[in-house]
Backbone bond lengths (Angstrom), bond angles and torsions (degrees), N, CA, C in turn:
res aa  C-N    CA-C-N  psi(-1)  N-CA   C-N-CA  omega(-1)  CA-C   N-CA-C  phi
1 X - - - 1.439 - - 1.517 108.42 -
2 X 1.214 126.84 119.37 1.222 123.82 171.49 1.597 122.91 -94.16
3 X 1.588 99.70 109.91 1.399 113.93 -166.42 1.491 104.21 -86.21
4 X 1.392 145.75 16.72 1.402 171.70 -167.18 1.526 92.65 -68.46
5 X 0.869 164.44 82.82 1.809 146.61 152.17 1.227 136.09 -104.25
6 X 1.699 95.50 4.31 1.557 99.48 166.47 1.547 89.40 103.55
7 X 1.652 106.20 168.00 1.551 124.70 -157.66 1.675 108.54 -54.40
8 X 1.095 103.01 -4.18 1.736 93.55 177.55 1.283 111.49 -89.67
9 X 1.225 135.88 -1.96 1.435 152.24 163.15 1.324 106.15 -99.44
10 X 1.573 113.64 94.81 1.485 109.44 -161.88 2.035 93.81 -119.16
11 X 1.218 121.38 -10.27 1.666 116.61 -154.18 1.468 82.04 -129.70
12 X 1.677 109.03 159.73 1.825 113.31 155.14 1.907 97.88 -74.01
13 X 1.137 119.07 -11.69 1.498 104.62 -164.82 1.868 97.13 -73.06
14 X 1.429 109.23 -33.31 1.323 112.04 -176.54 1.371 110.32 -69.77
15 X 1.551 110.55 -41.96 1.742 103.42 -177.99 1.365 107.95 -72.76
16 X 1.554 129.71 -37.59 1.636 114.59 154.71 1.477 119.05 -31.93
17 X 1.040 120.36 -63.00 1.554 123.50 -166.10 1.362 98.90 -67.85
18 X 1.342 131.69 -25.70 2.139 130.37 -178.88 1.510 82.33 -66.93
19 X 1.337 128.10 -59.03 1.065 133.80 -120.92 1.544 93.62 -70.86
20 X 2.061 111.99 -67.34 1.038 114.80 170.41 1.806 129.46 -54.72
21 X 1.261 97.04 -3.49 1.391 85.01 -175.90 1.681 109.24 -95.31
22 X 1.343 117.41 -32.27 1.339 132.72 172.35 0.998 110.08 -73.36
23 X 1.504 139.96 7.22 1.653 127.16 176.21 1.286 83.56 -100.34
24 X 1.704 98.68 174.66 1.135 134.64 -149.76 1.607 85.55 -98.98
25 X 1.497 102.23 125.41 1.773 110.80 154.74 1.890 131.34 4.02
26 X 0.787 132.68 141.39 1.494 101.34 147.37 1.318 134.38 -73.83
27 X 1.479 150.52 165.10 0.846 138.60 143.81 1.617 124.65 -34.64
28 X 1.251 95.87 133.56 2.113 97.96 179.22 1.352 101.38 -141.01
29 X 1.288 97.43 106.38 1.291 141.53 160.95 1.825 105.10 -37.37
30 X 1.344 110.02 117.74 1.763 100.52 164.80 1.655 109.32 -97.03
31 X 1.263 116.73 -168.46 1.585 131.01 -161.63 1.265 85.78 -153.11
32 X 1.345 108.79 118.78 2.081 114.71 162.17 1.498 96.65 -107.38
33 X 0.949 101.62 107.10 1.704 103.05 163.14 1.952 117.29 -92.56
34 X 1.044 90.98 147.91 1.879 102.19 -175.48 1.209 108.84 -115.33
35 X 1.049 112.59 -177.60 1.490 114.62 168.98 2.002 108.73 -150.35
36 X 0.884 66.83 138.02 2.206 87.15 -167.63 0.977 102.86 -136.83
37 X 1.548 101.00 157.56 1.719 133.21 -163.09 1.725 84.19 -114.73
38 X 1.466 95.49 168.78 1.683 112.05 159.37 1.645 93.51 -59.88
39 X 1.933 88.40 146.56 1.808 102.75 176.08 1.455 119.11 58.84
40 X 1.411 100.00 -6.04 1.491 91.82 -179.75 2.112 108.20 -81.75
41 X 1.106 101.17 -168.40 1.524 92.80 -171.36 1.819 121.63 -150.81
42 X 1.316 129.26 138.94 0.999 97.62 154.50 1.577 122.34 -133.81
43 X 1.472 146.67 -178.10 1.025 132.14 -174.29 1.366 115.16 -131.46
44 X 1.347 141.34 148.05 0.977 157.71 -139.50 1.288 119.02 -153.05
45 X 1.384 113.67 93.68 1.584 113.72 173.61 1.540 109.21 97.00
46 X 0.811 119.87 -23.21 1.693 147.99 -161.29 1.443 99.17 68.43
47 X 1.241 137.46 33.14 1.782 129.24 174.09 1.569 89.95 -126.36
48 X 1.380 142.03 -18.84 1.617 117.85 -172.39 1.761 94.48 -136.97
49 X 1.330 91.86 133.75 1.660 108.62 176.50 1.801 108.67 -121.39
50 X 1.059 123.31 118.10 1.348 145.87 179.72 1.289 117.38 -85.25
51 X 1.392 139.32 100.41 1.531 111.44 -171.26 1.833 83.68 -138.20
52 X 1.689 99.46 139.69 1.230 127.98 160.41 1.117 92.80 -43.34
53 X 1.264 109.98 140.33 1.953 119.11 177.18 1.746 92.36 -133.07
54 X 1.410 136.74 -23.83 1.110 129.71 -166.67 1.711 116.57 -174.70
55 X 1.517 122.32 145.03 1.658 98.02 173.94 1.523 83.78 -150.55
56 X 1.360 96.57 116.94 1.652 110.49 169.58 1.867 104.14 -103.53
57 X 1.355 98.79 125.88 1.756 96.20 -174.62 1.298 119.15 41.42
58 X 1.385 117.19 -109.51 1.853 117.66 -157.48 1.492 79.58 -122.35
59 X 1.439 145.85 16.17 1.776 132.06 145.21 1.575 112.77 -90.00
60 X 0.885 93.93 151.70 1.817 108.16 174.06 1.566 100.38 -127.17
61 X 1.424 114.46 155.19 1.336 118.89 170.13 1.003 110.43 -127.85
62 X 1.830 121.50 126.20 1.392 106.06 -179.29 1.281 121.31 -115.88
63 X 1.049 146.36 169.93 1.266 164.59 -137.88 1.847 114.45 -132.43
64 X 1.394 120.23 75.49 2.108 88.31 -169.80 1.547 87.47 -125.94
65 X 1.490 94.42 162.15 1.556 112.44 -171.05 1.372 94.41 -133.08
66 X 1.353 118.14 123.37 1.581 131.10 -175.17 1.713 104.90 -151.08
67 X 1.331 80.39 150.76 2.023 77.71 175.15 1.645 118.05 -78.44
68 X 0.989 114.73 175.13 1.416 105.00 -138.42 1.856 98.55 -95.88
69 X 1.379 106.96 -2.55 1.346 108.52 157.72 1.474 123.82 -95.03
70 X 1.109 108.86 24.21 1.865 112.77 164.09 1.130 111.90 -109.46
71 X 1.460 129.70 120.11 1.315 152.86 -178.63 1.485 109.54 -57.85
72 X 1.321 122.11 96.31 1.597 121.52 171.40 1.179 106.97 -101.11
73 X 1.307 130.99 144.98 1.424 150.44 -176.77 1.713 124.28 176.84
74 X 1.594 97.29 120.39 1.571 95.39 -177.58 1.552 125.61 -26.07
75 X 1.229 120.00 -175.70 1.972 94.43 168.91 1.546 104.71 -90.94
76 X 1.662 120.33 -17.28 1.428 92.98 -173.10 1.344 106.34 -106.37
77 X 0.920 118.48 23.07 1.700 117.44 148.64 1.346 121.20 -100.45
78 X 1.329 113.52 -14.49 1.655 119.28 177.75 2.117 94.38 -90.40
79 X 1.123 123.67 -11.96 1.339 123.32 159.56 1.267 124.70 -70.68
80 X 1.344 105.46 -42.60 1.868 113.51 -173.76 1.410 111.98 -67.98
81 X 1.924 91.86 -34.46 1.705 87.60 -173.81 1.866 107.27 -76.35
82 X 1.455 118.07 -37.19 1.143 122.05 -163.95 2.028 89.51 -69.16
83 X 1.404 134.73 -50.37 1.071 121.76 147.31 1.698 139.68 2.51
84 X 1.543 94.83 -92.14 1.330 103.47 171.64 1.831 117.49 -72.13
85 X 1.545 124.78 -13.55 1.368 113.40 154.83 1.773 115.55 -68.05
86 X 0.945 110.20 -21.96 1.736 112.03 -172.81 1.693 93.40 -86.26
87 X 1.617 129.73 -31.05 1.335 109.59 178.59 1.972 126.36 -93.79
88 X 1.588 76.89 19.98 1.881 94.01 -167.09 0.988 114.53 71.39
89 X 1.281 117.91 29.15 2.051 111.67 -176.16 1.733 103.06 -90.92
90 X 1.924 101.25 -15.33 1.423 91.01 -156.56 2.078 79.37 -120.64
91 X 0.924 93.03 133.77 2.156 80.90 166.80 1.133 121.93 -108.40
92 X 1.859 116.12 -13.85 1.334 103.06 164.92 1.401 96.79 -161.87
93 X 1.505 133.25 168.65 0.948 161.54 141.98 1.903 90.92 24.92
94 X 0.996 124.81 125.79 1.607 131.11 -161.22 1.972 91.96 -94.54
95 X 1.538 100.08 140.27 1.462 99.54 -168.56 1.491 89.76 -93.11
96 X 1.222 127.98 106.13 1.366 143.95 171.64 1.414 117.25 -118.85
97 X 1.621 123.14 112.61 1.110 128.05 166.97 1.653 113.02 -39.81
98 X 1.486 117.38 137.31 1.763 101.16 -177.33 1.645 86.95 -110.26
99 X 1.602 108.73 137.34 1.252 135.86 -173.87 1.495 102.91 -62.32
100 X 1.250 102.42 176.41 1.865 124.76 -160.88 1.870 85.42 -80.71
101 X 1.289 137.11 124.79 0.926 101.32 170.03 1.502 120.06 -113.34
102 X 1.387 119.41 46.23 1.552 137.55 -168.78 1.484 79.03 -92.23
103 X 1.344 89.57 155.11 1.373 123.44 170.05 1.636 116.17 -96.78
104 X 2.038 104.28 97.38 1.436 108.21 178.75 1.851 105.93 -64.49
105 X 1.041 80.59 121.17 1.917 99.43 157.58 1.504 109.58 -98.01
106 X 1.251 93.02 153.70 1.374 121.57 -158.58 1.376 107.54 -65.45
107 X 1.449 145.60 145.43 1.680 128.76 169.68 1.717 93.99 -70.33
108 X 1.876 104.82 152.36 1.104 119.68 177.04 1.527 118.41 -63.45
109 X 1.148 119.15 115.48 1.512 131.55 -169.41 1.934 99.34 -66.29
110 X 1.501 120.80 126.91 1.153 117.21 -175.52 1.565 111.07 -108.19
């Protein structure tokens, strides 16, 4: 990009400020929010299905089915790790057993 425009561009502080002001936006991300019942469901990608399994008060419990190479993690554990990889604590991909991901049902109440 040639930030060059002649004597009114006299500092780098000014061609910083052309610079940032003439780029392009960032990307902005939208949020579709839904709305679901217990058991209800939705799907994603057609490889991961999410289904409300339960909502006690202000918790929900959810339910997702993904193949077993898609990385699930709450957000603030998917922070700590992206965290501690940015402070070199982590160097690659964390060796974590990936959990059962069937859905335990309850034993039959007699």
């Amino acid at each position: 990009m040639d930030l060059s425009l002649g004597p009114q561009i006299q500092s780098n502080r000014d061609r910083v400020l052309l610079a940032l002001l003439s780029s392009r936006p960032p990307k902005v991300s939208t949020m579709l929010v839904l709305s679901r019942k217990k058991n209800e469901s939705i799907v994603i990608d057609e490889r991961i299905v999410i289904t409300v399994i339960e909502i006690r008060g202000d918790k929900v419990r959810l339910g997702i089915e993904a193949p077993r190479d898609v990385a699930i993690h709450r957000h603030e554990i998917y922070e700590s790790l992206k965290r501690m990889h940015q402070d070199g604590e982590l160097q690659a991909a964390p060796d974590v057993p990936v959990p059962d991901r069937t859905v335990n049902e309850a034993a039959p109440q007699e």
